[in-house]
mmJSON file of the N, C-alpha and C atoms, coordinates in Angstrom:
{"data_MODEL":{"atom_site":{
"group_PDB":["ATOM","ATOM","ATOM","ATOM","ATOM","ATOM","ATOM","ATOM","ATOM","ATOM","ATOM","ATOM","ATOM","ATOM","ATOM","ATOM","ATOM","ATOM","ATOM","ATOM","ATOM","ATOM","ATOM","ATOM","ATOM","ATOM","ATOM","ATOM","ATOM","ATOM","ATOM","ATOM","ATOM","ATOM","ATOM","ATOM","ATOM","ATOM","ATOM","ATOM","ATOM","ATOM","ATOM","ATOM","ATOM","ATOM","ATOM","ATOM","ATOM","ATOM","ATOM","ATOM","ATOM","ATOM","ATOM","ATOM","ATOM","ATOM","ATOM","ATOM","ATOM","ATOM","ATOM","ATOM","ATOM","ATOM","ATOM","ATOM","ATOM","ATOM","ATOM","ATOM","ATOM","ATOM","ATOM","ATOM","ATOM","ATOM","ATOM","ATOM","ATOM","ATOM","ATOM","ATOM","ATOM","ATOM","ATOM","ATOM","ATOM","ATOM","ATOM","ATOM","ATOM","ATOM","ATOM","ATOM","ATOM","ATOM","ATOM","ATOM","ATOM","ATOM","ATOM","ATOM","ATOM","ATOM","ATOM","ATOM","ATOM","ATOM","ATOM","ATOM","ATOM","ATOM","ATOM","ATOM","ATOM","ATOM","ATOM","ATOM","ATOM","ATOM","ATOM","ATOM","ATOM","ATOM","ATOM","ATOM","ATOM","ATOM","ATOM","ATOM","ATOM","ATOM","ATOM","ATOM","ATOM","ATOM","ATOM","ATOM","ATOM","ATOM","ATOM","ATOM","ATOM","ATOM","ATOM","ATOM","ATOM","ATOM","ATOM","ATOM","ATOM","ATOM","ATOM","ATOM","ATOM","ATOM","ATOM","ATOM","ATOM","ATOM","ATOM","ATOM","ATOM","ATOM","ATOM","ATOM","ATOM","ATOM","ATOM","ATOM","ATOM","ATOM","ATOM","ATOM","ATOM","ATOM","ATOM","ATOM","ATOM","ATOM","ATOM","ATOM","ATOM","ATOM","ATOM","ATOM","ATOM","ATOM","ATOM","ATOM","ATOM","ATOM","ATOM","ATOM","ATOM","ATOM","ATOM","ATOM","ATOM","ATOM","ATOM","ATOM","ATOM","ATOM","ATOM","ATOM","ATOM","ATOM","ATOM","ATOM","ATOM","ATOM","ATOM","ATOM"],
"id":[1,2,3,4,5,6,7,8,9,10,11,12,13,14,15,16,17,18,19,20,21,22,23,24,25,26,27,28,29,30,31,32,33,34,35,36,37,38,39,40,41,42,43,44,45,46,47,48,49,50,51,52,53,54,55,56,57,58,59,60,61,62,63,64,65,66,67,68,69,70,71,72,73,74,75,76,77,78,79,80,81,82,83,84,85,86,87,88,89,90,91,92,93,94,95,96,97,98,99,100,101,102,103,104,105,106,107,108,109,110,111,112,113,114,115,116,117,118,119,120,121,122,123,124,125,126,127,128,129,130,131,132,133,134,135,136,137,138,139,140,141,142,143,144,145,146,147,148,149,150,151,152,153,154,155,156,157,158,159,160,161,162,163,164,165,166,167,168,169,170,171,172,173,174,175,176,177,178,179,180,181,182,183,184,185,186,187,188,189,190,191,192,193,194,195,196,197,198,199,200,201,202,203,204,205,206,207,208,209,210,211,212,213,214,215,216],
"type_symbol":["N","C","C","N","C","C","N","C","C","N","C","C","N","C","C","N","C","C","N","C","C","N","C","C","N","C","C","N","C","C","N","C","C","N","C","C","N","C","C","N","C","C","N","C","C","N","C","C","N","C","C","N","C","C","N","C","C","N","C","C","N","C","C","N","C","C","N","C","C","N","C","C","N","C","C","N","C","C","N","C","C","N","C","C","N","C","C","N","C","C","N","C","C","N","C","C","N","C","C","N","C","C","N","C","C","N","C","C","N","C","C","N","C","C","N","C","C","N","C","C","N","C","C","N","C","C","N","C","C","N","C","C","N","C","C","N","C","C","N","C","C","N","C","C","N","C","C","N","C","C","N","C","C","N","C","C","N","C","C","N","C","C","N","C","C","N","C","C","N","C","C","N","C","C","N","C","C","N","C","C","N","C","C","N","C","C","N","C","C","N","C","C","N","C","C","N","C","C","N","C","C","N","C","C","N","C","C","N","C","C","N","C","C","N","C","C"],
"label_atom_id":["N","CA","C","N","CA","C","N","CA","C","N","CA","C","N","CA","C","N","CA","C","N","CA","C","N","CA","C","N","CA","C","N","CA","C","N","CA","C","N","CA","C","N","CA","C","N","CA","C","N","CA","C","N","CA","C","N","CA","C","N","CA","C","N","CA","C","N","CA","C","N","CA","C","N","CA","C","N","CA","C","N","CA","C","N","CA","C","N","CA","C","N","CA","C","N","CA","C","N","CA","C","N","CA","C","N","CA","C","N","CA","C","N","CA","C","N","CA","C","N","CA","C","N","CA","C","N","CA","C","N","CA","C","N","CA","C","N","CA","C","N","CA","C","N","CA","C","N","CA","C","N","CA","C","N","CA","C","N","CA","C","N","CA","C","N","CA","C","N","CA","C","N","CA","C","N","CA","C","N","CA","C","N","CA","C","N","CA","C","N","CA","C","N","CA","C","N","CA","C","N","CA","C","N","CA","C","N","CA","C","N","CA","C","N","CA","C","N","CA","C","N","CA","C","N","CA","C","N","CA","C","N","CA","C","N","CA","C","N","CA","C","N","CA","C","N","CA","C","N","CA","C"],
"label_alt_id":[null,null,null,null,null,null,null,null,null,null,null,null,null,null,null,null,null,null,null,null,null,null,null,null,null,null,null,null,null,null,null,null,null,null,null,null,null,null,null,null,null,null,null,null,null,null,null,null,null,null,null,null,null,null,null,null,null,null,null,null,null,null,null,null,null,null,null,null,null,null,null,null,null,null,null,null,null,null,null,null,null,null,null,null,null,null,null,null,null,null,null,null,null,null,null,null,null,null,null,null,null,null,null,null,null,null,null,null,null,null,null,null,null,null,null,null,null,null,null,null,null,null,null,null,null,null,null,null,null,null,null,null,null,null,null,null,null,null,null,null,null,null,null,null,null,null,null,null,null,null,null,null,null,null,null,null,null,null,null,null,null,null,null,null,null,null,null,null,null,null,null,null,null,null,null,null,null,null,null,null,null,null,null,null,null,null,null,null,null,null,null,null,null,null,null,null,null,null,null,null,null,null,null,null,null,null,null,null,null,null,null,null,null,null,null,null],
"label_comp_id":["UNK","UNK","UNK","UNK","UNK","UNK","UNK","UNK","UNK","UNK","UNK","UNK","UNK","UNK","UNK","UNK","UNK","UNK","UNK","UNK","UNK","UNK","UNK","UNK","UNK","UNK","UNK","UNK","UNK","UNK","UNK","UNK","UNK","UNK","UNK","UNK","UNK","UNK","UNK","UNK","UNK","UNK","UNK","UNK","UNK","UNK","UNK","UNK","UNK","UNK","UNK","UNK","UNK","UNK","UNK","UNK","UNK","UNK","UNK","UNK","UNK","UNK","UNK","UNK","UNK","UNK","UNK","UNK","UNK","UNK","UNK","UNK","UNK","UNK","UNK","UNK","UNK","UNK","UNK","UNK","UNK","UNK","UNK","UNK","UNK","UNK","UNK","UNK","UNK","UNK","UNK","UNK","UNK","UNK","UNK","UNK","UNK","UNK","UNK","UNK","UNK","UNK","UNK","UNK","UNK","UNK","UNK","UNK","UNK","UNK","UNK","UNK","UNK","UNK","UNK","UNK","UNK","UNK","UNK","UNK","UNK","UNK","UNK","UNK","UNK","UNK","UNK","UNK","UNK","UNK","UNK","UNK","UNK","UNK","UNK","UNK","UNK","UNK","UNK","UNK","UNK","UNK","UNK","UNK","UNK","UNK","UNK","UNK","UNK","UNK","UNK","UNK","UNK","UNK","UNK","UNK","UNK","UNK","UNK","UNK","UNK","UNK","UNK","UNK","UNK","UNK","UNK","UNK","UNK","UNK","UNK","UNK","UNK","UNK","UNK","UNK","UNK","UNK","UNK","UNK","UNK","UNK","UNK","UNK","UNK","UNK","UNK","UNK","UNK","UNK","UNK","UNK","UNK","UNK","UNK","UNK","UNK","UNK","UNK","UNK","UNK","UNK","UNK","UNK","UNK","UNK","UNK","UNK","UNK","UNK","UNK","UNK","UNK","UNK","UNK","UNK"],
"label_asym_id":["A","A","A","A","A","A","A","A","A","A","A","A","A","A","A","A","A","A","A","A","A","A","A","A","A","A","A","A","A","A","A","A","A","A","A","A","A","A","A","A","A","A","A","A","A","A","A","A","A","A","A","A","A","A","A","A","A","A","A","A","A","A","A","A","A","A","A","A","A","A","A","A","A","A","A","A","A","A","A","A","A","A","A","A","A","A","A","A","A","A","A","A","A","A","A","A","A","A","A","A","A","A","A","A","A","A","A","A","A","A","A","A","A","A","A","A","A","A","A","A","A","A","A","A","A","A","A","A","A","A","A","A","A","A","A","A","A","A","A","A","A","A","A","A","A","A","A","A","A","A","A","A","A","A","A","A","A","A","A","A","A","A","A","A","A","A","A","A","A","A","A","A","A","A","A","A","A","A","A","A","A","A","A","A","A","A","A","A","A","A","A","A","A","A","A","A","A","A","A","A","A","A","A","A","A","A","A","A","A","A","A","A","A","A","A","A"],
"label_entity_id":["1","1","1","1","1","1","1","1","1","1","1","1","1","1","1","1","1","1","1","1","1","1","1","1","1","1","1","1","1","1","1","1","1","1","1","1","1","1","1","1","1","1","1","1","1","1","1","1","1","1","1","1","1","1","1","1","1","1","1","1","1","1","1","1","1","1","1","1","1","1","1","1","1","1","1","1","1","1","1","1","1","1","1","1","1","1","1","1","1","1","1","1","1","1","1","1","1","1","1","1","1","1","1","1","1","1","1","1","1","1","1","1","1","1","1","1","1","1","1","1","1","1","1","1","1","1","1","1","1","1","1","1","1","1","1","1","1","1","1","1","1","1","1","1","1","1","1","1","1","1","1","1","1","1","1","1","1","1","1","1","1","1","1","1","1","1","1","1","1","1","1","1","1","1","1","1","1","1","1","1","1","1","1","1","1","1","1","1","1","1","1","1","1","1","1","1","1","1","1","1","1","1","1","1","1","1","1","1","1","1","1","1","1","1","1","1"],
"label_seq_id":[1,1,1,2,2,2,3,3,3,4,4,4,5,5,5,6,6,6,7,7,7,8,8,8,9,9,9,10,10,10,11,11,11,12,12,12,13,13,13,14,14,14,15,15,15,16,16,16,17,17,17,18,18,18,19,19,19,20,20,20,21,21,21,22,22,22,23,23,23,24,24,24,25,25,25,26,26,26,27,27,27,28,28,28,29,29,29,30,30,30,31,31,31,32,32,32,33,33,33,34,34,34,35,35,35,36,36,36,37,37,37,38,38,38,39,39,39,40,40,40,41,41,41,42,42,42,43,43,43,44,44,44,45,45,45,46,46,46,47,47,47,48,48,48,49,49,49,50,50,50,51,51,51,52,52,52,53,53,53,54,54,54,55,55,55,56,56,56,57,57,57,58,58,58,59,59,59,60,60,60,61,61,61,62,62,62,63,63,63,64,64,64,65,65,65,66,66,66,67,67,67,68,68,68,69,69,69,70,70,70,71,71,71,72,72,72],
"pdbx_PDB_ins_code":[null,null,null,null,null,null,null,null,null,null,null,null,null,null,null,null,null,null,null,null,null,null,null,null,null,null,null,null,null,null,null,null,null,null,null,null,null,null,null,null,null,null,null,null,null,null,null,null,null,null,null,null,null,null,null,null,null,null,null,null,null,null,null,null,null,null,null,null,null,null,null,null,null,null,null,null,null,null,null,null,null,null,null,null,null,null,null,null,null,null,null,null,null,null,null,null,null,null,null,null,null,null,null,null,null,null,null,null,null,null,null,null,null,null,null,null,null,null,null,null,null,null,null,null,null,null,null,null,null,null,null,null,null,null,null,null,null,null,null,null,null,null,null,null,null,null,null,null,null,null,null,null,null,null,null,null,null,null,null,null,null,null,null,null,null,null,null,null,null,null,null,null,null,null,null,null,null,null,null,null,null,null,null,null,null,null,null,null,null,null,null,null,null,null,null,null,null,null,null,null,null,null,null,null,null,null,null,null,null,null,null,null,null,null,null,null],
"Cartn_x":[18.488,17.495,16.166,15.186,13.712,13.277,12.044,11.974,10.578,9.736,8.469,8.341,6.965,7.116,6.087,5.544,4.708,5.845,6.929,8.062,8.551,8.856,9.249,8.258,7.166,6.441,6.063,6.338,6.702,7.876,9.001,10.089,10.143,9.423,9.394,8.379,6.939,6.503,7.041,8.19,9.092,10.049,10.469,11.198,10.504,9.515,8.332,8.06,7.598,6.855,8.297,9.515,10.905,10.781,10.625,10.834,9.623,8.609,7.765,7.747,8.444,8.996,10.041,10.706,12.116,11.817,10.583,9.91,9.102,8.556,7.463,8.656,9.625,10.616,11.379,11.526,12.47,11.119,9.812,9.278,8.201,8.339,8.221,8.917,9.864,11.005,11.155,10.743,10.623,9.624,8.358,7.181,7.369,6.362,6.209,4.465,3.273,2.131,1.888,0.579,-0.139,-0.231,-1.007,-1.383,-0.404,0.667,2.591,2.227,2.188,2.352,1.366,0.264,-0.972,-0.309,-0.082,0.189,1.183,2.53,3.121,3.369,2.464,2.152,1.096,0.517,-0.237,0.341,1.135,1.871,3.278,3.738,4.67,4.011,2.561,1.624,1.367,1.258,1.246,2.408,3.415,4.55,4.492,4.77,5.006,3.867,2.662,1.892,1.953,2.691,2.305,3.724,4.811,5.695,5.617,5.356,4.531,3.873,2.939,2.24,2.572,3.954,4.88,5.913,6.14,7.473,6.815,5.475,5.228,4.2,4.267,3.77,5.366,6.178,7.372,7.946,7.695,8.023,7.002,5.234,4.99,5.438,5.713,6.409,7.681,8.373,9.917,9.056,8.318,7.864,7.501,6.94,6.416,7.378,8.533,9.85,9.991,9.08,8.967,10.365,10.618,11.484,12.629,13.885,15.062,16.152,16.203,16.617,18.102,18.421,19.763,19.428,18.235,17.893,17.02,16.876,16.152,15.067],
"Cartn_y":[-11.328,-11.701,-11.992,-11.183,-11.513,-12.679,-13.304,-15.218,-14.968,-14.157,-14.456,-13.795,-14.112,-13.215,-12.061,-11.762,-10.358,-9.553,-9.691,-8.885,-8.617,-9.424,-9.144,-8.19,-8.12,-7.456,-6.078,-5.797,-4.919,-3.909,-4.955,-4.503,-3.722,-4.541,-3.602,-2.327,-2.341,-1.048,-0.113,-0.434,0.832,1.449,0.457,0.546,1.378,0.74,1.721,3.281,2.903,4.582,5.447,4.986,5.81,6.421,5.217,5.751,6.693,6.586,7.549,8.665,8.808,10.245,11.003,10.052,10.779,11.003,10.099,10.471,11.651,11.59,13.237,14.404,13.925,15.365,16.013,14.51,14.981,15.78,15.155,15.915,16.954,17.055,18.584,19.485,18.992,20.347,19.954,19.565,19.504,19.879,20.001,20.316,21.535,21.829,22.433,23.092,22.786,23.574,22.97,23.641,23.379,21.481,21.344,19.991,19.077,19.703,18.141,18.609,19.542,20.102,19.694,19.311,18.925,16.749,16.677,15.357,14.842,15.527,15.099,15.66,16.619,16.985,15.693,14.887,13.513,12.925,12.072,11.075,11.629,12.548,12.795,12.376,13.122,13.163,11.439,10.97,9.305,8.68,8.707,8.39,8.21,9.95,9.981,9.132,9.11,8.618,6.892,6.111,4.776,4.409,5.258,5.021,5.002,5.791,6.434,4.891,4.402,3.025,1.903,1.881,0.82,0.615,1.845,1.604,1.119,1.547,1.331,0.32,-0.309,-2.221,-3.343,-2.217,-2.728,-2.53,-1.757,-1.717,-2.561,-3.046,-3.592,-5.267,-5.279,-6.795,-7.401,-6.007,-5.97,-6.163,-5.532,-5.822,-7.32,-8.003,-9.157,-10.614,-9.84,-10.397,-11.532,-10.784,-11.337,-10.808,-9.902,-8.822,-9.276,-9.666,-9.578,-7.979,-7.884,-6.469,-6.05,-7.371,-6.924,-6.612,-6.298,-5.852,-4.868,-4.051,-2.593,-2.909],
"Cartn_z":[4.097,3.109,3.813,3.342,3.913,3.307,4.803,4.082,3.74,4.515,4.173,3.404,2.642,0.972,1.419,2.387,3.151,3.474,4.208,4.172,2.733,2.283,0.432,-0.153,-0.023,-0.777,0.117,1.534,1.646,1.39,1.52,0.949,-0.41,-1.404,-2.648,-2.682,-1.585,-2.0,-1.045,-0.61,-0.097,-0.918,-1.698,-2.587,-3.841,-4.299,-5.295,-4.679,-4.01,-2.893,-3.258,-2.952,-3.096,-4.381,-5.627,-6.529,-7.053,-7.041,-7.437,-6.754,-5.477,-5.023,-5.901,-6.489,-6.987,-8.386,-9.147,-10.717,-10.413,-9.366,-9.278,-8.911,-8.033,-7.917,-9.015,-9.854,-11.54,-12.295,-12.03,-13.543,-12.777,-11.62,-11.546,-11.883,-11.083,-12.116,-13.424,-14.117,-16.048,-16.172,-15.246,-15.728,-16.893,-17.867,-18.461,-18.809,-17.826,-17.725,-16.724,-15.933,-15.1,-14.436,-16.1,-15.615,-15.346,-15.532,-15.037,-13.683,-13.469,-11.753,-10.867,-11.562,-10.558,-10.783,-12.018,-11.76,-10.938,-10.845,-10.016,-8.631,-8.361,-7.428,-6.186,-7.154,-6.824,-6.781,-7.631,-7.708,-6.297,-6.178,-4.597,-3.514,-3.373,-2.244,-2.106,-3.574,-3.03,-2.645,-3.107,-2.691,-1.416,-0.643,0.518,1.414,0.889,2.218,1.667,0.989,0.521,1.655,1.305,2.039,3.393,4.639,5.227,5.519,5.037,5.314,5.584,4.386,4.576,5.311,5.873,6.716,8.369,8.396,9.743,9.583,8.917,8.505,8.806,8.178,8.62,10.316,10.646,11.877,12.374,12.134,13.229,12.683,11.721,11.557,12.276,12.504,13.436,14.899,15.372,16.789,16.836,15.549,15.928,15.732,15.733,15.116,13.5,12.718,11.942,10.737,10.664,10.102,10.886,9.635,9.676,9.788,11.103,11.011,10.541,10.177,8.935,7.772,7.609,6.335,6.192,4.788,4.536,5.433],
"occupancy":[1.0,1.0,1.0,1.0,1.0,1.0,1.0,1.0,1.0,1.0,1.0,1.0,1.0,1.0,1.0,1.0,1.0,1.0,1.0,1.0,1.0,1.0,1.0,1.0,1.0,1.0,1.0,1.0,1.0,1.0,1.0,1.0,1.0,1.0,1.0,1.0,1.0,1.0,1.0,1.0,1.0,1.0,1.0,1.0,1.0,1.0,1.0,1.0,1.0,1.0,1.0,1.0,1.0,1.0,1.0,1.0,1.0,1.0,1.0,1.0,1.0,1.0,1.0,1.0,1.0,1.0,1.0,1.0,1.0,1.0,1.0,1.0,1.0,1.0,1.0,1.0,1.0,1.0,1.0,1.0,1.0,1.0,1.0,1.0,1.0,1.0,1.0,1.0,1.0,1.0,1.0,1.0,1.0,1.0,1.0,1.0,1.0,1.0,1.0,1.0,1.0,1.0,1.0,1.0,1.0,1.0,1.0,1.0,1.0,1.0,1.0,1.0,1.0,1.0,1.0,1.0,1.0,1.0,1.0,1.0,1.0,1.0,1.0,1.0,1.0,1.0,1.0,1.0,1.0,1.0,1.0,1.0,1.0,1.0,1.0,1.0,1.0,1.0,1.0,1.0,1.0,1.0,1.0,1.0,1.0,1.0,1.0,1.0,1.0,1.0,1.0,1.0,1.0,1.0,1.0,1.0,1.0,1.0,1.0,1.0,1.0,1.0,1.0,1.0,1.0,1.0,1.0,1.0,1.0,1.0,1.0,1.0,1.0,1.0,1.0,1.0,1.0,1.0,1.0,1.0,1.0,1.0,1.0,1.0,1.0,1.0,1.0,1.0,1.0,1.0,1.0,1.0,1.0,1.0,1.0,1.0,1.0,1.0,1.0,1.0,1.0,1.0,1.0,1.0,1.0,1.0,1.0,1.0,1.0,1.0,1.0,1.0,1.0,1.0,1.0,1.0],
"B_iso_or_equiv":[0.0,0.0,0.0,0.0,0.0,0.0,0.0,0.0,0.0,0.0,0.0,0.0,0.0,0.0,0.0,0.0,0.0,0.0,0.0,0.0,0.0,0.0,0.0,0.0,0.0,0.0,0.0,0.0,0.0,0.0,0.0,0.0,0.0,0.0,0.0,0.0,0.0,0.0,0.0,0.0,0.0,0.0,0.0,0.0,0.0,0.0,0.0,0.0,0.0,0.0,0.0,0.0,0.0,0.0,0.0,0.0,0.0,0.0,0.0,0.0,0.0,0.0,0.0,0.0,0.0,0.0,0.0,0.0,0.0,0.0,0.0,0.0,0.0,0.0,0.0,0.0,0.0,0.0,0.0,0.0,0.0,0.0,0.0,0.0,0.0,0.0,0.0,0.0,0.0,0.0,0.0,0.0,0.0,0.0,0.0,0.0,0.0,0.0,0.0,0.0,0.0,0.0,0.0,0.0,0.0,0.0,0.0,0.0,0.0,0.0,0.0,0.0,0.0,0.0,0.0,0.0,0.0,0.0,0.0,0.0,0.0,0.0,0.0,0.0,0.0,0.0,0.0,0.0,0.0,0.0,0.0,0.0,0.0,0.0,0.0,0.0,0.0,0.0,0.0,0.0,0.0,0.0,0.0,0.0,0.0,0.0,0.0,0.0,0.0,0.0,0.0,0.0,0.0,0.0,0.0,0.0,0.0,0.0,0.0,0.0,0.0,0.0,0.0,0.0,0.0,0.0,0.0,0.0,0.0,0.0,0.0,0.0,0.0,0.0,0.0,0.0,0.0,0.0,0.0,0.0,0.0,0.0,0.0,0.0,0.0,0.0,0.0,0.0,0.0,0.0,0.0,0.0,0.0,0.0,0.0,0.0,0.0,0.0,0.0,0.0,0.0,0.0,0.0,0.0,0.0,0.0,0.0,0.0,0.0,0.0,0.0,0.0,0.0,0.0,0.0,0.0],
"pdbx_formal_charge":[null,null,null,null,null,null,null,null,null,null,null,null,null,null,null,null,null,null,null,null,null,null,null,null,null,null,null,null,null,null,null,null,null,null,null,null,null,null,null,null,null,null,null,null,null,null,null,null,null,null,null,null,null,null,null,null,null,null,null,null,null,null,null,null,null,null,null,null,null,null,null,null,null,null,null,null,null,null,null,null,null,null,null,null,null,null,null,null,null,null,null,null,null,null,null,null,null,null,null,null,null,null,null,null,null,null,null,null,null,null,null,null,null,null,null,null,null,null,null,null,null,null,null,null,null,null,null,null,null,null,null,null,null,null,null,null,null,null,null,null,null,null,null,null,null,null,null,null,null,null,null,null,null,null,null,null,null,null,null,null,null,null,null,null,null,null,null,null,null,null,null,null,null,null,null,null,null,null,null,null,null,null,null,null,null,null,null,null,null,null,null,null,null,null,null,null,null,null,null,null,null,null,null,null,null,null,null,null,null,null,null,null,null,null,null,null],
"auth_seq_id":[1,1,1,2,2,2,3,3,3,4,4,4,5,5,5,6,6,6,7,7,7,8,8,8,9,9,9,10,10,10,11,11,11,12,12,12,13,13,13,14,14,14,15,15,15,16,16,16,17,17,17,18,18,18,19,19,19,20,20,20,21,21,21,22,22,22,23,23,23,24,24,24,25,25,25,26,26,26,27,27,27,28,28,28,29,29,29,30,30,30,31,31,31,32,32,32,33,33,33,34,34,34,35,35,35,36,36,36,37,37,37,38,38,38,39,39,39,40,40,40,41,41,41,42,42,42,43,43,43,44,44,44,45,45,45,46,46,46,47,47,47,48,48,48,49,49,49,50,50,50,51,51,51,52,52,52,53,53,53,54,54,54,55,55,55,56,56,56,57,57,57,58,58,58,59,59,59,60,60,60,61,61,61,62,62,62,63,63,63,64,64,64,65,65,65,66,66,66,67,67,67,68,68,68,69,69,69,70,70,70,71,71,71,72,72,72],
"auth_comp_id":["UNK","UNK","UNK","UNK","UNK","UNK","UNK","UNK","UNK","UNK","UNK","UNK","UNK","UNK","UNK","UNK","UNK","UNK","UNK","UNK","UNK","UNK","UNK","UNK","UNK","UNK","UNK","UNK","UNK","UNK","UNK","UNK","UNK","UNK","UNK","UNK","UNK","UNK","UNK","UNK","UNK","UNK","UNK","UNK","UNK","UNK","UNK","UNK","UNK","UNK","UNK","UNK","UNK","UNK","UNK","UNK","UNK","UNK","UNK","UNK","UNK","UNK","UNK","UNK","UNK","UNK","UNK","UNK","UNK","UNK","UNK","UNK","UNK","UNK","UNK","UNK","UNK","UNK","UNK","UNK","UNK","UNK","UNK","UNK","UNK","UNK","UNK","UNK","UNK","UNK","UNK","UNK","UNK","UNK","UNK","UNK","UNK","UNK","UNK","UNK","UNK","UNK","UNK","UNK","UNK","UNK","UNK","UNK","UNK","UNK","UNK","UNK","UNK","UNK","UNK","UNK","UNK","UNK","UNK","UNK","UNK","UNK","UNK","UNK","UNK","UNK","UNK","UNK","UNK","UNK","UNK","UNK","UNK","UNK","UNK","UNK","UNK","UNK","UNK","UNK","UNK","UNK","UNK","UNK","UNK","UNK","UNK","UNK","UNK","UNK","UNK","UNK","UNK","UNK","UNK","UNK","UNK","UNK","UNK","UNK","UNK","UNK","UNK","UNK","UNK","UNK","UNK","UNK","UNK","UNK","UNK","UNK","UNK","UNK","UNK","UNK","UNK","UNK","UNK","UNK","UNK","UNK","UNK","UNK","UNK","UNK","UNK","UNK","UNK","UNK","UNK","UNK","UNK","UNK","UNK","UNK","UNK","UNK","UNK","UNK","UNK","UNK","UNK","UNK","UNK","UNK","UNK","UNK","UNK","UNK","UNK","UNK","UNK","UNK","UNK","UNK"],
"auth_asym_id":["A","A","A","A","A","A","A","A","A","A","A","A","A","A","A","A","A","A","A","A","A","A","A","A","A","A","A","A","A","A","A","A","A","A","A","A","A","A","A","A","A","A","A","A","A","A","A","A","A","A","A","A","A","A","A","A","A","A","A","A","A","A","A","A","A","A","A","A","A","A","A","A","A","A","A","A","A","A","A","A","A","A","A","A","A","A","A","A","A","A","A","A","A","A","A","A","A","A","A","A","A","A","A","A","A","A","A","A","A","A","A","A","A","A","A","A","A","A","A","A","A","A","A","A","A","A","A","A","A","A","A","A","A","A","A","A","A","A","A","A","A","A","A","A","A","A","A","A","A","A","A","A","A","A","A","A","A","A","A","A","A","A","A","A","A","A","A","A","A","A","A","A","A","A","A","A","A","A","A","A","A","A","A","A","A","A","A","A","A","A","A","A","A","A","A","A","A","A","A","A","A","A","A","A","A","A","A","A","A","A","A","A","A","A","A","A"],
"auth_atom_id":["N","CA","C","N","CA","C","N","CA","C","N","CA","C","N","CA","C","N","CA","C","N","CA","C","N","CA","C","N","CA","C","N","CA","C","N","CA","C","N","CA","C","N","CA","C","N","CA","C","N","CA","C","N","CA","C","N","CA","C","N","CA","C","N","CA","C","N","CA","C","N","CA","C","N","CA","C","N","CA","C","N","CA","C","N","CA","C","N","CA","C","N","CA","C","N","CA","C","N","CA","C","N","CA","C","N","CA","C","N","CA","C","N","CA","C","N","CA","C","N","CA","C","N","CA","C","N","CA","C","N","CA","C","N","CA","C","N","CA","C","N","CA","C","N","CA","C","N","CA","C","N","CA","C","N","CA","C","N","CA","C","N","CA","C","N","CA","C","N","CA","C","N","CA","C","N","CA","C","N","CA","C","N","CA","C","N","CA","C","N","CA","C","N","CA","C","N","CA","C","N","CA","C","N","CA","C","N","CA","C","N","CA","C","N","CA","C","N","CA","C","N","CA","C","N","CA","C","N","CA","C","N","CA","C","N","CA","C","N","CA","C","N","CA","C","N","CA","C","N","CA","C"],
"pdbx_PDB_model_num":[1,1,1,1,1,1,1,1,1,1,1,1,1,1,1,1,1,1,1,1,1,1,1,1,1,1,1,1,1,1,1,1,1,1,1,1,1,1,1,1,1,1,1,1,1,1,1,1,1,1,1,1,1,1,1,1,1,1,1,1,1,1,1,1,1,1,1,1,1,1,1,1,1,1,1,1,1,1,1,1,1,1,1,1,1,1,1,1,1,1,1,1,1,1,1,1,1,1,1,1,1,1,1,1,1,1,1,1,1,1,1,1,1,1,1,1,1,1,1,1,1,1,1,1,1,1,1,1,1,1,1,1,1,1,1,1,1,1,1,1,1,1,1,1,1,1,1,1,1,1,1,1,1,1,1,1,1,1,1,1,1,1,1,1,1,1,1,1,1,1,1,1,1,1,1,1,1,1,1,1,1,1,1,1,1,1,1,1,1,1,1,1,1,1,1,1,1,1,1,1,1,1,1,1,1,1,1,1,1,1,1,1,1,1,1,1]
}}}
């Protein structure tokens, strides 16, 4: 269990960033014109780079041993 609430709140926009990867991968493939495809074509591209941000905020919190590494 993370104590400080800066780890917690990284914790969840890793958790977010995940999921808006996996809402842009479902409704691309549902897309149905152009403009679904440019939207979730954005909303992936954010995903990946929010995630991407957060995981290596998380890693420098693990270097500073702030991060419980029994956890996500």
């Amino acid at each position: 269990m993370l104590k400080k609430k800066c780890d917690k709140n990284i914790a969840r926009t890793i958790d977010l960033a995940q999921e808006m990867i996996a809402l842009a991968q479902t409704g691309y493939e549902q897309q149905e014109d152009s403009g679904c495809g440019v939207l979730y074509g954005i909303l992936l591209d954010s995903g990946y780079r929010l995630l991407d941000l957060a995981q290596k905020e998380k890693h420098a919190h693990m270097q500073k041993g702030w991060w419980d590494n029994d956890t996500n």
